[in-house]
Backbone as a ProteinNet text record, in pm:
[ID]
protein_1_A
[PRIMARY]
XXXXXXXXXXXXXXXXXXXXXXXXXXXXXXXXXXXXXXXXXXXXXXXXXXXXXXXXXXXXXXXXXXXXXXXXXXXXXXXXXXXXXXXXXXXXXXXXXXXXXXXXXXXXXXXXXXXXXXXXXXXXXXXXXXXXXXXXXXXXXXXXXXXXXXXXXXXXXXXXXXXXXXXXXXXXXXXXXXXXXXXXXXXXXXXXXXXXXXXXXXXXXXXXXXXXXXXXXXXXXXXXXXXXXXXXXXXXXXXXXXXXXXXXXXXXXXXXXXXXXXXXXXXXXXXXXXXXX
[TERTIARY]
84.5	0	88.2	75.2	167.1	81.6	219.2	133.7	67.8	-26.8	-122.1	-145.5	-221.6	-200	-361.5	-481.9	-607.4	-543.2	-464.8	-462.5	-378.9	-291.4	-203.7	-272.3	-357.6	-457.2	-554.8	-634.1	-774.1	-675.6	-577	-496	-462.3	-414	-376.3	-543.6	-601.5	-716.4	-843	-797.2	-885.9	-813.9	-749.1	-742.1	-794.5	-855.4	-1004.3	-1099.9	-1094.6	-1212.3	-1124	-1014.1	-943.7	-934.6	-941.4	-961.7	-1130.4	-1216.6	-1336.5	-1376.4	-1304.4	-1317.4	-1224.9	-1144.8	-1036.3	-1125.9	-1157	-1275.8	-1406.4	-1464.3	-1575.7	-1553.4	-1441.1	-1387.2	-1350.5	-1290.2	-1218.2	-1333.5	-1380.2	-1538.6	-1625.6	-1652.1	-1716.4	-1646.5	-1528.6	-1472.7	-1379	-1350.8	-1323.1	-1436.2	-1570.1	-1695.6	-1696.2	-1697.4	-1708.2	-1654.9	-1506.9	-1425.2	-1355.7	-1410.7	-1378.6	-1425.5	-1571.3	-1651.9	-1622.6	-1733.7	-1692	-1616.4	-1526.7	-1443.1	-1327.2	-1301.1	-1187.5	-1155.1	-1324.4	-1231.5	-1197.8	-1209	-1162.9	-996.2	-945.9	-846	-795.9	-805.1	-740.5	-707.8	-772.1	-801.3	-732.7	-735.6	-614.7	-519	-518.6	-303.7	-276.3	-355.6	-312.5	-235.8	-348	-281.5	-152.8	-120.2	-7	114.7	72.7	208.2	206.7	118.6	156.9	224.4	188.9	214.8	394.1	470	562.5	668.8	569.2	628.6	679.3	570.1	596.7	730.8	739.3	873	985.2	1008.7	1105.1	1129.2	1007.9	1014	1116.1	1069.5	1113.6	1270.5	1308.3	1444	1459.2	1470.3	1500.5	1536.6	1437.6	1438.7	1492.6	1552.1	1657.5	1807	1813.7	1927.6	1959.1	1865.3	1857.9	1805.7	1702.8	1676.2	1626.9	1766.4	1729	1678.1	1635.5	1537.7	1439.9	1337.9	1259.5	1196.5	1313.9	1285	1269.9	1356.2	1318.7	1211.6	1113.8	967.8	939.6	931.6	841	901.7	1043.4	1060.2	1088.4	1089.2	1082	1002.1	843.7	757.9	790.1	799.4	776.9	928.8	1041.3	1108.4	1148.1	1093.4	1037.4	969.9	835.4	765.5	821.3	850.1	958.6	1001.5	1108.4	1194.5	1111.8	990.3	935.2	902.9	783	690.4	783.6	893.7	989.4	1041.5	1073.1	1075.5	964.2	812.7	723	724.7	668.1	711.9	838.2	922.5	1026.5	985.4	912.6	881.9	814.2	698.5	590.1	607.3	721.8	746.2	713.2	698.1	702.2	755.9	818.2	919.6	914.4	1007.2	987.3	1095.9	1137.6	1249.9	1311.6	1431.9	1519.7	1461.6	1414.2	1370.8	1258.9	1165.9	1021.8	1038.4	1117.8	1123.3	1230.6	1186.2	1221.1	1339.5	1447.1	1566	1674.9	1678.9	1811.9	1716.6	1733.8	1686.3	1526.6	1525.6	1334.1	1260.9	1311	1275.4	1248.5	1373.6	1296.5	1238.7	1232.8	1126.8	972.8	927.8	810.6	779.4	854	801.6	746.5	812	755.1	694.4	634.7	509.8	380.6	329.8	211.5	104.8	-7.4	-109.2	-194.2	-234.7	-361.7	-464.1	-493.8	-659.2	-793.8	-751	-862.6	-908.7	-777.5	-792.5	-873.5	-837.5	-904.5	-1049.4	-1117.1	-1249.5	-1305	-1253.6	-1315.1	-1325.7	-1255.3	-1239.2	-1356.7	-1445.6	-1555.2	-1512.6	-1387.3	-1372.6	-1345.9	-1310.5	-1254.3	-1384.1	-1486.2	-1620.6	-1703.5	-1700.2	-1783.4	-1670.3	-1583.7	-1457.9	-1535.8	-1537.5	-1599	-1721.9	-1821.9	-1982.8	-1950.2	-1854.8	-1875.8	-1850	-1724.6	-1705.3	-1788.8	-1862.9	-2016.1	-2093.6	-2142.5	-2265.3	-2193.8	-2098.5	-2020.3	-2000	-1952.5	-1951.3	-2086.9	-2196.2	-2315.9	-2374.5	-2377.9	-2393.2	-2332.9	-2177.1	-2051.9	-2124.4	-2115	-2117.3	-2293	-2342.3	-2498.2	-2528.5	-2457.1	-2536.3	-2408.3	-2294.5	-2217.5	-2217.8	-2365.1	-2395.4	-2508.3	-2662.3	-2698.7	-2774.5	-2649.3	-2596.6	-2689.9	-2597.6	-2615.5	-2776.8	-2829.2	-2972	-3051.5	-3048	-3092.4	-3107	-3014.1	-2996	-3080.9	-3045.9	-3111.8	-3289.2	-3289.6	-3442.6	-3506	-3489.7	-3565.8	-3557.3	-3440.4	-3426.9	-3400.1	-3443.5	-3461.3	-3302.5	-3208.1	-3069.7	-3064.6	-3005	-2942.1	-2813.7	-2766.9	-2651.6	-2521.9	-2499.1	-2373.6	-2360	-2462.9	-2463.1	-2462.1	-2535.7	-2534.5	-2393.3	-2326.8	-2159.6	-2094.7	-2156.2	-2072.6	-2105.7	-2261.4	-2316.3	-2264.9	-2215.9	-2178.9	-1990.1	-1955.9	-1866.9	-1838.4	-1967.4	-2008.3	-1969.6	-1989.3	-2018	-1830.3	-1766.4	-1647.9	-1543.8	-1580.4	-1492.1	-1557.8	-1681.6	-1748.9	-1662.9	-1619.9	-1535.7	-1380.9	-1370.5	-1217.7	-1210.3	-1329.5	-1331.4	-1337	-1423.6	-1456.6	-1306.7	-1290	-1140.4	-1062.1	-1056.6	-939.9	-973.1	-1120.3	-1103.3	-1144.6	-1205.7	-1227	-1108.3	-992.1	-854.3	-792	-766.1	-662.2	-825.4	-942.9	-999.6	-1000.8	-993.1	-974.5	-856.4	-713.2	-612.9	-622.9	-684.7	-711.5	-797.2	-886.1	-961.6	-871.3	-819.8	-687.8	-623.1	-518.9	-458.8	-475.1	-630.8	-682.3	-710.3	-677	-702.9	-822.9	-891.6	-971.5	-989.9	-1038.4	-995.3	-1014.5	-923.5	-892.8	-1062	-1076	-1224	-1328.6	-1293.8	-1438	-1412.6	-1318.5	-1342.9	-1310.5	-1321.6	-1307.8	-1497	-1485.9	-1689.1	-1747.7	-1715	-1790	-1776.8	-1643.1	-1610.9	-1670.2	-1686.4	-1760.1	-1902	-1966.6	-2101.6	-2128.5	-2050.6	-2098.1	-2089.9	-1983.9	-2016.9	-2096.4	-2178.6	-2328.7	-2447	-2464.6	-2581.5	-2605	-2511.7	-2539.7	-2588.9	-2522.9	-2546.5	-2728.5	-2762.8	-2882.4	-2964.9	-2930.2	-3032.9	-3080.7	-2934.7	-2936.2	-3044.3	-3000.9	-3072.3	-3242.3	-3262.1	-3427.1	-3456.1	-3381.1	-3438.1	-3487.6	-3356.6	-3359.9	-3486.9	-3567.4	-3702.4	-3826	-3827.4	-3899.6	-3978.4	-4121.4	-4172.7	-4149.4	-4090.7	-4039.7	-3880.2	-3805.7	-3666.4	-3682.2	-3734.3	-3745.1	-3744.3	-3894.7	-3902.1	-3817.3	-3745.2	-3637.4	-3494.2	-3444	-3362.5	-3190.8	-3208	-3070.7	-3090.7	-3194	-3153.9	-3151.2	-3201.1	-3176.2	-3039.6	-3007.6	-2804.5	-2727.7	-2790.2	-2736.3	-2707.3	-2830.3	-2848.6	-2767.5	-2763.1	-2714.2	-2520.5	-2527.4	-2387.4	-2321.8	-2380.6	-2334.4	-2383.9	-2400.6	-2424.2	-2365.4	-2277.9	-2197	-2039.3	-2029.4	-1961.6	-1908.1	-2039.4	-1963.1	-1944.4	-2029.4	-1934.2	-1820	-1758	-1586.3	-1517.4	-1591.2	-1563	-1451.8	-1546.3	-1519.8	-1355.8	-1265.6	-1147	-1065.6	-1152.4	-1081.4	-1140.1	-1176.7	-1294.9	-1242.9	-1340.6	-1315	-1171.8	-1136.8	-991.3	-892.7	-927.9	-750.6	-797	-932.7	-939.7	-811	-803.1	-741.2	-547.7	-494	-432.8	-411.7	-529.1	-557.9	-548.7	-599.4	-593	-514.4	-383.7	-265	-194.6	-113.9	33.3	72.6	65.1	164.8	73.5	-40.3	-118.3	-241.8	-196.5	-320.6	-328.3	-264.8	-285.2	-334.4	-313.1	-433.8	-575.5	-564.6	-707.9	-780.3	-691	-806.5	-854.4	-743.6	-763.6	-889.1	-901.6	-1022.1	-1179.5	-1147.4	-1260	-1297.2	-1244.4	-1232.2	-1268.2	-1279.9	-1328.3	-1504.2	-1515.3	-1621.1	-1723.5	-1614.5	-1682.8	-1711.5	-1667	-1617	-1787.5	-1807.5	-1982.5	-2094.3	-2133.4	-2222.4	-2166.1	-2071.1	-2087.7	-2129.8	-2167.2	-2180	-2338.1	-2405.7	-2534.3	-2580.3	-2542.9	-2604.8	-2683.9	-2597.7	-2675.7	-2811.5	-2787.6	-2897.2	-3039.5	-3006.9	-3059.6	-3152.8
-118.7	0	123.9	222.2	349.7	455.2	485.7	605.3	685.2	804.6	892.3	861.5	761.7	723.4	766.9	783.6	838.7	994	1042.1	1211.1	1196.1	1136.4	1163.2	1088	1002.5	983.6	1085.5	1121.6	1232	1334.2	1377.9	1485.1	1499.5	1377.2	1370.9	1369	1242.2	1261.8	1405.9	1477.4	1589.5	1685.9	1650.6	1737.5	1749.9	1606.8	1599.7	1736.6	1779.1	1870.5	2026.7	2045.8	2139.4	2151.7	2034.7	2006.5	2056.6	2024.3	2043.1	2164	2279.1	2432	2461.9	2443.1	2464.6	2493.4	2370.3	2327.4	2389.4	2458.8	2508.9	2666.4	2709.2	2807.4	2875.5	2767.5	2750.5	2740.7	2685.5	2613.4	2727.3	2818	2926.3	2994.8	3022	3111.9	3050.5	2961.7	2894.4	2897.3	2812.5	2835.7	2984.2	3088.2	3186.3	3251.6	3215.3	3291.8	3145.4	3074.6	2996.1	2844.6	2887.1	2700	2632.3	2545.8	2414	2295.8	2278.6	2229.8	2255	2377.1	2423.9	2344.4	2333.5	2243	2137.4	2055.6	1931.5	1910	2039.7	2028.6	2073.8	2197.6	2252.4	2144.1	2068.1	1945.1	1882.9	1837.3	1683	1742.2	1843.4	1915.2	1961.3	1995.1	2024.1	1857.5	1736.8	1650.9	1584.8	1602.2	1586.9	1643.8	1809.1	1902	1826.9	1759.4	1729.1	1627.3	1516.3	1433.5	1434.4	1482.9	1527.4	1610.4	1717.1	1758.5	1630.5	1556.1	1490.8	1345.4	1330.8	1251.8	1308.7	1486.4	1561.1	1547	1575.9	1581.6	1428.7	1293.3	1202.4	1211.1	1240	1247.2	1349.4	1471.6	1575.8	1447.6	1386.9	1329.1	1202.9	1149.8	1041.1	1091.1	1270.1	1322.1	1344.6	1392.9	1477	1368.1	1278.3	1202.7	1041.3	968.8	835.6	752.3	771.8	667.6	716.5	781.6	849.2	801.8	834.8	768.2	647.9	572.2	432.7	353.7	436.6	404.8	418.9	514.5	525.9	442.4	382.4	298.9	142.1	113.9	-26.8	-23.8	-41.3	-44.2	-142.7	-246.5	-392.9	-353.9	-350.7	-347.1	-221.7	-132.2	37.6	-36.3	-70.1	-97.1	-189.3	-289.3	-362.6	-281.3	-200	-131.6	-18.4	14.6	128	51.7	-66.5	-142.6	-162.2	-247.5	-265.3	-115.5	25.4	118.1	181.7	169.3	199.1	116.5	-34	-131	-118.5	-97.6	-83.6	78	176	296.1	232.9	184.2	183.6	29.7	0.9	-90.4	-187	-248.1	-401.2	-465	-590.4	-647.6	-775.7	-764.9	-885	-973.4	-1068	-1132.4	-1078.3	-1132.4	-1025.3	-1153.4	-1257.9	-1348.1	-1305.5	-1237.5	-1207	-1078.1	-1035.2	-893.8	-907.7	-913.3	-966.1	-860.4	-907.4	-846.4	-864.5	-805.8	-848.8	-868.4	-975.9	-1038.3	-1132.4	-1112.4	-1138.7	-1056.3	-948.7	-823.8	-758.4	-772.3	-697.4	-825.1	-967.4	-1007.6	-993	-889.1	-895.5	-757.5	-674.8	-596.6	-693.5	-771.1	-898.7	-966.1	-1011.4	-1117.7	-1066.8	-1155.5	-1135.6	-1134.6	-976	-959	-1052.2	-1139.4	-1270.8	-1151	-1149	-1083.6	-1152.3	-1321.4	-1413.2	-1418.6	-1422.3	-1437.1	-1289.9	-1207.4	-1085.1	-1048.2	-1118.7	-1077.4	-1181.5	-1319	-1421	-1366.1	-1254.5	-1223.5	-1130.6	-1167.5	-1087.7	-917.6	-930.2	-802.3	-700.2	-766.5	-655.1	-677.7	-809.7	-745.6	-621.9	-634.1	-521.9	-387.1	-413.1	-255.4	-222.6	-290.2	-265.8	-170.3	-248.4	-205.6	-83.9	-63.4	40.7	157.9	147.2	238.7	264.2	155	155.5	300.7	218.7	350.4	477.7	483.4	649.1	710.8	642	719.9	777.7	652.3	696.9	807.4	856.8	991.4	1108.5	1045.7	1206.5	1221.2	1144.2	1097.9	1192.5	1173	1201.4	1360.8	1298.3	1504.9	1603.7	1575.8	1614.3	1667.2	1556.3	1586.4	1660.4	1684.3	1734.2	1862.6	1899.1	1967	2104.5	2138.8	2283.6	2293.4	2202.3	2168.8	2200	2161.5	2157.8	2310	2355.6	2524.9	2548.2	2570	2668.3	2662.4	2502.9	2439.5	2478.5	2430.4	2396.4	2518.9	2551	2670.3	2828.7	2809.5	2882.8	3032.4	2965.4	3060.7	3052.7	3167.7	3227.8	3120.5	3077.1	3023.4	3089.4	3187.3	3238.5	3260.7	3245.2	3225	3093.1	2984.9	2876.8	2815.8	2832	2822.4	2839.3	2997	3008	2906.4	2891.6	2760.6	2639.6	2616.8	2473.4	2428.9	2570	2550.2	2566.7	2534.1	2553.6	2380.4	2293.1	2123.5	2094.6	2106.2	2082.3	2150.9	2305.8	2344.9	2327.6	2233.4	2163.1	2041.7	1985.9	1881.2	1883.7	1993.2	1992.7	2027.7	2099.9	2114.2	1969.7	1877.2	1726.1	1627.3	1619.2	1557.5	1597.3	1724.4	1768.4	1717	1683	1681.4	1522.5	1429.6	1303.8	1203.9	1241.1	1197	1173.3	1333.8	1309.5	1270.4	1273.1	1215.6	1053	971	859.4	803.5	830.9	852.9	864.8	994.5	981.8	857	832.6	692.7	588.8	569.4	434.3	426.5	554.6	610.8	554.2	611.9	577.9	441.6	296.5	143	89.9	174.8	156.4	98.2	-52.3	-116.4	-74.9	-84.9	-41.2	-67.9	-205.9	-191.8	-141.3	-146	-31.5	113	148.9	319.4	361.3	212.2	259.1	257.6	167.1	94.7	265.6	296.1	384.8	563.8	553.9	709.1	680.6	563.5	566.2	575.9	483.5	509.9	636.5	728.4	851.5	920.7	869.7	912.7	925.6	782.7	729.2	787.4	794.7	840.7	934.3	1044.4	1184.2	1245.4	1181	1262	1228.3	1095.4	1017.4	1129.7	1147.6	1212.7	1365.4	1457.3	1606.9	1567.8	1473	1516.1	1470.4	1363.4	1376.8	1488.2	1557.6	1672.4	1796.1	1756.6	1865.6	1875.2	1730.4	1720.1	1726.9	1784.6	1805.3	1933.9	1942.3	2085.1	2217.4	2207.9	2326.5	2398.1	2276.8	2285.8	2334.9	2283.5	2247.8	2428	2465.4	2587.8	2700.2	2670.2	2776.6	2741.9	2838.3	2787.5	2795.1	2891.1	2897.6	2780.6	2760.7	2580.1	2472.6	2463.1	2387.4	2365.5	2462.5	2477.3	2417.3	2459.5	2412.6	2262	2222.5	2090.3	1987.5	2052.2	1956.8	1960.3	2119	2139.2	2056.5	2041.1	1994.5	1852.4	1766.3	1648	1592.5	1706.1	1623.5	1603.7	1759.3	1771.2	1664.8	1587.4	1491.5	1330.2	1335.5	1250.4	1202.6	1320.1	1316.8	1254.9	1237.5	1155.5	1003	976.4	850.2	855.1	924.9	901.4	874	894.4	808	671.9	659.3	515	458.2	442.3	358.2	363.7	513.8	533.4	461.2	458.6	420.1	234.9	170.9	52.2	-17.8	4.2	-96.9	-112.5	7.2	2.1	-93.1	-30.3	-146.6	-308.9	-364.4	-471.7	-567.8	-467.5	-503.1	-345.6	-335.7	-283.2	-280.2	-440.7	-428.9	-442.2	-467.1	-428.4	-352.1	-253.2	-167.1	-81.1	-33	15.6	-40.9	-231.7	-281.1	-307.6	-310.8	-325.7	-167.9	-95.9	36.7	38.3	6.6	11.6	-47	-200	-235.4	-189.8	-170.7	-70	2.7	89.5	221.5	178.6	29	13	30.4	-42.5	-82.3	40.5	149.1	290.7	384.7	383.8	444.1	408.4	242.3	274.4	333.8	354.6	482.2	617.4	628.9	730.6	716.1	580	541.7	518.9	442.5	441.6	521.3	570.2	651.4	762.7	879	993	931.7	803.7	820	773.5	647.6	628.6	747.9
0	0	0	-79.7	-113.1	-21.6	81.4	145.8	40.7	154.2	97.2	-83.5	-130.8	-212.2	-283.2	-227	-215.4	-274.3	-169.1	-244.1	-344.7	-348.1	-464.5	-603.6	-604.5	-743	-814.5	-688.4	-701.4	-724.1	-656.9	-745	-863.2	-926.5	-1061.3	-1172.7	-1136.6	-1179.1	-1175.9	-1060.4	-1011.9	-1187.7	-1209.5	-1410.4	-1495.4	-1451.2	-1561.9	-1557.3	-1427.1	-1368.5	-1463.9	-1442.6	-1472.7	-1656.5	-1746.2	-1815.8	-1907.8	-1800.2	-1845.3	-1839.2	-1746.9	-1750.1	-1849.9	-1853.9	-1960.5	-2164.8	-2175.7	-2282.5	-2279	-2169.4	-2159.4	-2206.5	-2162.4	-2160.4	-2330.1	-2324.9	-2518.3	-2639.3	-2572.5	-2694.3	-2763.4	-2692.1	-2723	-2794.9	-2766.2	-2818.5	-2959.6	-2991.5	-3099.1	-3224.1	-3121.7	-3265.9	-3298.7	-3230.1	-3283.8	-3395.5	-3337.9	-3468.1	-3554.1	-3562.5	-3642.7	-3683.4	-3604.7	-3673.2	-3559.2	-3600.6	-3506.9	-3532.1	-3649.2	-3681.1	-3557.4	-3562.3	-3509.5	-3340.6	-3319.1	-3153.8	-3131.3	-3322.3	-3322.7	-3346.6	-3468.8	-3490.7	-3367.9	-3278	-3201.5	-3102.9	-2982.9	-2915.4	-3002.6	-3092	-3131.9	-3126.6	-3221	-3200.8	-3103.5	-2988.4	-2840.9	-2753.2	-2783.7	-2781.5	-2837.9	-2915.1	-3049.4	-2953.8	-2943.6	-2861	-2741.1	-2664	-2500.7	-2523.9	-2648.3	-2581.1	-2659.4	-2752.7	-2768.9	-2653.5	-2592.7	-2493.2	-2392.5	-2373.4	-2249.6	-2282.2	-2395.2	-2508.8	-2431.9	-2465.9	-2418.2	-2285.4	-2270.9	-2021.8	-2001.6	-2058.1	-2029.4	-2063.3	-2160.7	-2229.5	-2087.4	-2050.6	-1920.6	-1777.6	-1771.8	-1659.8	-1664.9	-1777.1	-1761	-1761.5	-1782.5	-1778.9	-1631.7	-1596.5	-1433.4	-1340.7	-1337	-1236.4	-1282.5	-1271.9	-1383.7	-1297.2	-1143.8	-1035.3	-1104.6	-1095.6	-1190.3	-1303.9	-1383.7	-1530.2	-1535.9	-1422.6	-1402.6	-1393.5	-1307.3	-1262.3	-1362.6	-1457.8	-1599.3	-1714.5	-1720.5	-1829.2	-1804.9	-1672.7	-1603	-1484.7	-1522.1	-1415.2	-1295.3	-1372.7	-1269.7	-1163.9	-1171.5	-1067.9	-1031.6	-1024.8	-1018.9	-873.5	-976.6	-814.9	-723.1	-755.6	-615.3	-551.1	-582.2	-519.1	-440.7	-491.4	-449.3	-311.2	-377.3	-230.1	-118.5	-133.1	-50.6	63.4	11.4	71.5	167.6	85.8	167.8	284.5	261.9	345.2	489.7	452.6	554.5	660.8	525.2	643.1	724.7	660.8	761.6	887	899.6	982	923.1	820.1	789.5	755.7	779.1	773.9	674.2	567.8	454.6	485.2	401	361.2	294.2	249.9	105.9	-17.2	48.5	-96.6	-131	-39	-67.2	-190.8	-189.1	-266	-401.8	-509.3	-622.4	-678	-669.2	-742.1	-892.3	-944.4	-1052.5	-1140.1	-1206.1	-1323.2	-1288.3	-1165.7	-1131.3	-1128.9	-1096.4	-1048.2	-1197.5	-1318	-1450.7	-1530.7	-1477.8	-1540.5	-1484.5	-1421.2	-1391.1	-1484.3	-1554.2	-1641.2	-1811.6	-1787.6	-1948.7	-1931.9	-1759.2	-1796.4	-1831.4	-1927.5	-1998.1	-1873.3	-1923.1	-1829.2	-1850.9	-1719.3	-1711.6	-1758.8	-1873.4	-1858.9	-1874	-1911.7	-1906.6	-1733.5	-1633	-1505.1	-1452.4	-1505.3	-1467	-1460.4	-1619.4	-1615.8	-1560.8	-1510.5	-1415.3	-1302.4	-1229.1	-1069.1	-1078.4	-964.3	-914.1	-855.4	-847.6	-805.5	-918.8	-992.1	-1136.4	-1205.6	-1177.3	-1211	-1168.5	-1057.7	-1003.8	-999	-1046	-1091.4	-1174.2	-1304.6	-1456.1	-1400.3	-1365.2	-1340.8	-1274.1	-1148.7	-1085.7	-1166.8	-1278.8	-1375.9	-1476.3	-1488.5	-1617.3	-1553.1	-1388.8	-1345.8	-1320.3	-1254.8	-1263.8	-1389.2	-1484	-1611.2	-1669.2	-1624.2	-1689.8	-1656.2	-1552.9	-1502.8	-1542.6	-1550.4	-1608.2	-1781.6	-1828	-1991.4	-2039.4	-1948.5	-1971.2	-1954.4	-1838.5	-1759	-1847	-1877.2	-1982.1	-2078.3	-2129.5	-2269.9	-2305.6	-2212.4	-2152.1	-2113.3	-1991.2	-1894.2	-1994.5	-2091.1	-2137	-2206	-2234.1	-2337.7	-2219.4	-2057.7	-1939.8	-1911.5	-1889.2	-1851.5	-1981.3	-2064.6	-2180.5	-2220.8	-2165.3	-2230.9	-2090.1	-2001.3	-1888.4	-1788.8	-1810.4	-1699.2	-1756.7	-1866.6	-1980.1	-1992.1	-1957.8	-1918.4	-2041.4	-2101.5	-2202.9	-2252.1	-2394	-2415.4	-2386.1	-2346.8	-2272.2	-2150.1	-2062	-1921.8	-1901.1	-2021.3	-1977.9	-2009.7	-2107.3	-2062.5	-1973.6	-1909.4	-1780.9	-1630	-1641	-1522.2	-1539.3	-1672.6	-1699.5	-1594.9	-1581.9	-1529.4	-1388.1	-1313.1	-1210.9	-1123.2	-1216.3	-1189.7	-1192.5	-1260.5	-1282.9	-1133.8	-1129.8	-1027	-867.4	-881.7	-719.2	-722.1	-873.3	-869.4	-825	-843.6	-817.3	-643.3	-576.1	-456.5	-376.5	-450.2	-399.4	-397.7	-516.3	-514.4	-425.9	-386.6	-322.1	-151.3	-118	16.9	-2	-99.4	-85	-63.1	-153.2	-101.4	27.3	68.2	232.4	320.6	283.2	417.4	425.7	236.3	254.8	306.3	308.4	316.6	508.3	583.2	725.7	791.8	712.3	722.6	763.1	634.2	634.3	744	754.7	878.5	1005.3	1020.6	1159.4	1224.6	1051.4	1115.8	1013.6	975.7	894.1	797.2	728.3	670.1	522.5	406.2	284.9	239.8	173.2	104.4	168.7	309.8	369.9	349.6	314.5	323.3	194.1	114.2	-78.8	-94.5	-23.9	-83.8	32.1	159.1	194.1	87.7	35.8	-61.7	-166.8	-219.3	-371.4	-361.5	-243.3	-152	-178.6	-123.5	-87.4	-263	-316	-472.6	-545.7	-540.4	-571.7	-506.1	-400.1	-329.2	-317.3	-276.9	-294.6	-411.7	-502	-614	-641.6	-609.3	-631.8	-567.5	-426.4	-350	-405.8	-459.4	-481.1	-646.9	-703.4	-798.8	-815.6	-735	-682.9	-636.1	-551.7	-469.3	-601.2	-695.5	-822.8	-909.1	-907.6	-982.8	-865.1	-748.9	-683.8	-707.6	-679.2	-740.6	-666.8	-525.8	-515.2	-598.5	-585.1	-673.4	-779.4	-870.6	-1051.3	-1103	-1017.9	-1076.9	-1003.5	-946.8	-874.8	-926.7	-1012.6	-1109.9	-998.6	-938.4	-814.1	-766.3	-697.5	-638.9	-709.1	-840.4	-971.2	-965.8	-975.9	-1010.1	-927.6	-797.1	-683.2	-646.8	-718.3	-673.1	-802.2	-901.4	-980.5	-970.9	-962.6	-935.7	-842	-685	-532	-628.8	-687.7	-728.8	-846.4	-911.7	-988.2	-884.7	-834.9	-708.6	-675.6	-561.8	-476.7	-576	-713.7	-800.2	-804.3	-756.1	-796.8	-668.9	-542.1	-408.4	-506.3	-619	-693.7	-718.2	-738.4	-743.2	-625	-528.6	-440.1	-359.6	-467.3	-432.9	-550.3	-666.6	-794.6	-853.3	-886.9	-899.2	-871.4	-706.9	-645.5	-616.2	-673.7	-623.1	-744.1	-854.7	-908.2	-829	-792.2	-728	-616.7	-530	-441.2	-451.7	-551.5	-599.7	-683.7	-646.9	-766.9	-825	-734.8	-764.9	-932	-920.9	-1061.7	-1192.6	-1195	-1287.1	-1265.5	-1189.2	-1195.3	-1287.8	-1404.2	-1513.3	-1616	-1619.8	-1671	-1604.8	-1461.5	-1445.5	-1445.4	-1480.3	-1493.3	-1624.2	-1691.3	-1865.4	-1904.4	-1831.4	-1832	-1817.1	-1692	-1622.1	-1685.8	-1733.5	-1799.5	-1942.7	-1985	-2146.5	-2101.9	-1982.7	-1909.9	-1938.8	-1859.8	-1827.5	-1947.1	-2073	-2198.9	-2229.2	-2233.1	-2292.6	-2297.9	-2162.4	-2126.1	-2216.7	-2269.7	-2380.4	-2503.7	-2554.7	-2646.9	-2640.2	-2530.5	-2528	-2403.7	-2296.3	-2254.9	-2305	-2399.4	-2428.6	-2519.6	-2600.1	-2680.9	-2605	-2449.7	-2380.6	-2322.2
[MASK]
+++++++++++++++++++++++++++++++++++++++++++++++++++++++++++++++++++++++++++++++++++++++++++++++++++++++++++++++++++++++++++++++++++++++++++++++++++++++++++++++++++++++++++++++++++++++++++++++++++++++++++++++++++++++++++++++++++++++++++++++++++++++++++++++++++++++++++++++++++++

């Protein structure tokens, strides 16, 4: 288990949120002076430059810090070496055979990922699903979101750009405190799948509750608490990165970048049939 490992995910992931103001921001102002073409080309060649930039960063950081570069170009005994350090902080005591070195240690970056074993395990089942229903919500109210303000709550299309970016920066407030409190949880003795299943809980339900409250007939026609309610409910959505996020971690160190990959094919559908749903 990697200390504070809850904040340091929802941190990285909390970009998405930074991402989605970023794009809300840009969108308008692109169709304007130049079509809606333009936020397709702009968005891919923004990707193109990062991910070039980030080619360079790597080349920087095998000059200046090659432990570093290590983790990013030899995962598997990256993480040995990492687990083994946490491990020893936090008082636990291995063997030196238990902890894979030399030429065991970089054959665990070449063994082939079990992914037949993966979608048999009930737990990377209910990973998938949990990423199915969270997405279905982001993917939907996403798509949406702005048709809602303009149709229903009859806001203007340039205010309703600006409300749209109301849901994203409740997200970045949520991430930021769903982390170090899962993280204080742990801390305190608290056992790992109970305070992943209670942060994603609270991911799920809240949002369930704010947005019943949102189709209630005093809500509906009061467009400030409309906002309110959908906003504080995509909000505590984002609890989910330190729940669903950090479970594949949880469940494997050394392939938790495939069991998210998975998940995350899981979660990708609800964009595909949700909106038309």
């Amino acid at each position: 288990m990697f200390p504070h490992l809850s904040y340091k995910l929802s941190f990285i992931f909390g970009g998405l949120h930074v991402g989605s103001i970023l794009g809300l921001l840009a969108c308008p102002w692109l169709i304007h002076n130049w079509g809606w073409q333009s936020v397709f080309f702009s968005f891919g060649a923004s990707g193109l430059l990062w991910a070039a930039w980030f080619q360079w960063l790597r080349g920087s950081w095998q000059r200046h810090d090659p432990q570093f570069a290590a983790l990013l170009q030899d995962y598997g005994p990256a993480v040995a070496t990492q687990a083994a350090h946490f491990a020893e902080q936090a008082g636990r005591t291995r063997s030196a055979e238990a902890q894979p070195t030399g030429p065991a240690a970089a054959g665990l970056a070449t063994q082939p990922i079990p992914y037949r074993a993966f979608l048999r395990s009930r737990p990377v089942q209910a990973l998938g699903i949990t990423h199915f229903c969270h997405n279905f919500l982001h993917y939907t109210m996403l798509a949406w979101l702005p048709t809602y303000f303009t149709s229903t709550l009859a806001v203007d299309l340039a205010h309703a750009a600006q409300t749209a970016l109301l849901p994203p920066l409740a997200g970045i407030i949520a991430s930021a405190t769903a982390g170090p409190l899962a993280d204080w949880l742990i801390s305190r003795g608290l056992p790992v799948p109970r305070v992943r299943k209670a942060i994603q809980g609270t991911s799920f339900l809240a949002p369930l509750a704010l947005l019943l409250l949102a189709c209630t007939e005093h809500v509906v026609h009061d467009r400030t608490a409309s906002v309110a309610c959908i906003t504080a409910a995509l909000g505590l959505s984002s609890f989910s990165l330190a729940g669903l996020y950090c479970t594949p971690q949880d469940l494997s160190p050394k392939y938790a970048s495939a069991l998210l990959s998975m998940s995350n094919t899981a979660g990708a559908l609800p964009g595909v049939i949700g909106v038309t749903l």
